[in-house]
N, C-alpha and C positions, 0 to 999 in steps of 0.2 A: 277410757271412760269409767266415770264411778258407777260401781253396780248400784242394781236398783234394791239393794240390803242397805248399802251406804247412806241410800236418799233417807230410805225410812229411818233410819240414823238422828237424820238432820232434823227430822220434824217431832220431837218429845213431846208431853205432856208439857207448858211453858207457862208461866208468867205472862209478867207484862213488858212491856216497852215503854220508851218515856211518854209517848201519848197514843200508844194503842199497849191489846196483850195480843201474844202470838199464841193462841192455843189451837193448835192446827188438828185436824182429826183424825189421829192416830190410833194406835193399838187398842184394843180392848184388853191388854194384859197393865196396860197405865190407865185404865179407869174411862177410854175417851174411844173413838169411834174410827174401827177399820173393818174393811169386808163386807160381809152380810149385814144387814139391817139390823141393830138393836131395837131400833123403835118400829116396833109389828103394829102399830096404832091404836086404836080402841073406841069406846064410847068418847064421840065428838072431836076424835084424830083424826085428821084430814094426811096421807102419806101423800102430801105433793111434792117434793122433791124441791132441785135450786131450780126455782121459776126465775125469770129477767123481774127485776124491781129498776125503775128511774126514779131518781129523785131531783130534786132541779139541778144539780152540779155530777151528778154520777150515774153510770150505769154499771146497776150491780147484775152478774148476769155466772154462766156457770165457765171452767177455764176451758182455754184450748190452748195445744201444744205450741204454738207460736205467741203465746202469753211469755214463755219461759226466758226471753230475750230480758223483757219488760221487767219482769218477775226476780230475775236476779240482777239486775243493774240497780234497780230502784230500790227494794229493800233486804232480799233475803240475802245478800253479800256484805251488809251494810252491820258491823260492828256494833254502832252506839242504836240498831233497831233490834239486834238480838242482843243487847245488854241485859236485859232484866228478862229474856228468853231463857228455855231449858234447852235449846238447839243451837250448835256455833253456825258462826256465817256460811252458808256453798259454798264450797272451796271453788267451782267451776260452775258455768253453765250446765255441764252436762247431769249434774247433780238436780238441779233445779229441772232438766227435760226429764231425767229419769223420775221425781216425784211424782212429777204431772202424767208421766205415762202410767202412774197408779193409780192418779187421783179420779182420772178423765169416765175410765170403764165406771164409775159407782156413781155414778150420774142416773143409769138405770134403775138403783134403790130409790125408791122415793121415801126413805129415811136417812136420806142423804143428804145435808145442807150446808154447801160450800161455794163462797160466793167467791169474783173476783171483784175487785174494784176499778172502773173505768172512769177515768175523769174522760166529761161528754167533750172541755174545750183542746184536751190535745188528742183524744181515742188514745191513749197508753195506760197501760195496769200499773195500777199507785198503791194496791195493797191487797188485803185479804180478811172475809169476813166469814166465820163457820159457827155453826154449832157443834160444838165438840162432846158434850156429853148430851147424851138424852136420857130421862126417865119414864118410860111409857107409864107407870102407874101411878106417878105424881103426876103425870101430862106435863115434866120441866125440862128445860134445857139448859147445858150451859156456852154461853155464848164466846168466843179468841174471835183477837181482829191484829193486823197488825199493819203497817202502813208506813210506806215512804219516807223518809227526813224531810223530804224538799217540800212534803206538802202538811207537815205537822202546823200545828199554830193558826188554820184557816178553817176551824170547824166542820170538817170533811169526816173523820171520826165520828164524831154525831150525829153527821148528817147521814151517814151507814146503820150507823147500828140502831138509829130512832126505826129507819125501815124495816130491817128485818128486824126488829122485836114484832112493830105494827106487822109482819107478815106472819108472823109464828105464831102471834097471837089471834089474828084474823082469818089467816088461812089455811095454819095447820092447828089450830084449834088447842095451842098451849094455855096452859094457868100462869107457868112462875117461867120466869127467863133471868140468869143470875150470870156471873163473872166477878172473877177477881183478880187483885194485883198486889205487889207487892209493898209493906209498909212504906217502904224507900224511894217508891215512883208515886208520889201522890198526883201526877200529872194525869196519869190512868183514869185513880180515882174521879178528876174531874172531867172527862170524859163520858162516865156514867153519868152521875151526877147530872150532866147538860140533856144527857140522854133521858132524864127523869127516873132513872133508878135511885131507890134508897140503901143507905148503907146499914149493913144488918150484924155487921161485928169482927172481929179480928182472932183469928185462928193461929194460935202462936207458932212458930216451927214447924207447921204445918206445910210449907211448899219448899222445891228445890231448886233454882236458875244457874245461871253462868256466876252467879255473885256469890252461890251456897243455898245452905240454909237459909228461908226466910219467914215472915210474919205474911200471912195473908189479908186480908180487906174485903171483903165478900161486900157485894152491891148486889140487890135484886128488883125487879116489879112482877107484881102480879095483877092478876086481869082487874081487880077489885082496886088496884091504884090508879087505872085508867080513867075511873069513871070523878075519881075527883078534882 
């Protein structure tokens, strides 16, 4: 069995995918969220945690260890879903149970927001939606999702990540909610984009994937775009 150093391995600081990004919430020595809470809350921070969100096609809800079947058939094994990723495919199931047995305990942080994704018409996990960085003193987040092949092209990305913005921003009481992707996957980009995020500029060299070196694309909204 791969140890549970291996898992953490698999899960980097990441990019994007060809229509999701996989920024999974990792280390706090890569800028992105392991362990203890980084986000302590504050004036109008609400620490709820992964609350369940439905949406008409999905239920966004927190994992459980029998996720891990689902989880690596559908995409974290999947080649052309970690292409524009900073973490290679699970080489095994046991990879993908070992993850989840780190991921599961931090369910208790309610600084902790790591969604799975359930499609309601078959009940099987199609992807993954998290906040990966947080900034308690700017009240931001930044938002990785990454998602199955078989169900790219059907606006199910959108239809996630419009949620948990509308939740971060409603329930835990964020200003700015941002992500980005790589120059070279503008499929990403329009993922946001559907999601009503705007694009705020390109950060040259600034990221690393399975491809290199790349160009970032930064998209954000903040509370003050909602209202237009």
């Amino acid at each position: 069995m791969e140890s549970k150093e291996k898992a953490d391995q698999m899960t980097g600081f990441s990019d994007t995918g060809p229509a999701a990004v996989g920024l999974y919430p990792v280390g706090k020595d890569r800028g992105c969220y392991k362990g203890g809470s980084v986000f302590a809350g504050g004036d109008n921070v609400n620490k709820a945690g992964t609350q369940k969100i439905e949406t008409d096609r999905l239920i966004l809800r927190r994992f459980r260890l029998e996720d891990a079947k689902d989880m690596y058939e559908n995409w974290a094994s999947d080649p052309e879903v970690t292409r524009f990723l900073t973490w290679p495919p699970h080489a095994s199931v046991d990879v993908t149970k070992n993850l989840l047995a780190d991921w599961i305990p931090r369910y208790e942080d309610g600084g902790y927001f790591n969604w799975v994704m359930e499609y309601k018409e078959t009940g099987k996990a199609i992807g993954n939606i998290s906040a990966v960085k947080l900034n308690e003193s700017t009240h931001a987040a930044d938002i990785g999702y990454c998602m199955s092949r078989a169900y790219w092209g059907q606006g199910l990305m959108p239809e996630a990540l419009i949620a948990v913005m509308d939740y971060l921003f409603d329930v835990v009481g964020l200003n700015r909610v941002a992500a980005c992707h790589d120059v070279n996957n503008p499929k990403s980009g329009r993922v946001m984009e559907k999601a009503g995020m705007k694009q705020e500029g390109i950060l040259r060299a600034a990221g690393k994937n399975n491809l290199g070196i790349c160009d970032e694309v930064w998209h954000a909204m903040i509370r003050s775009d909602r209202k237009k």
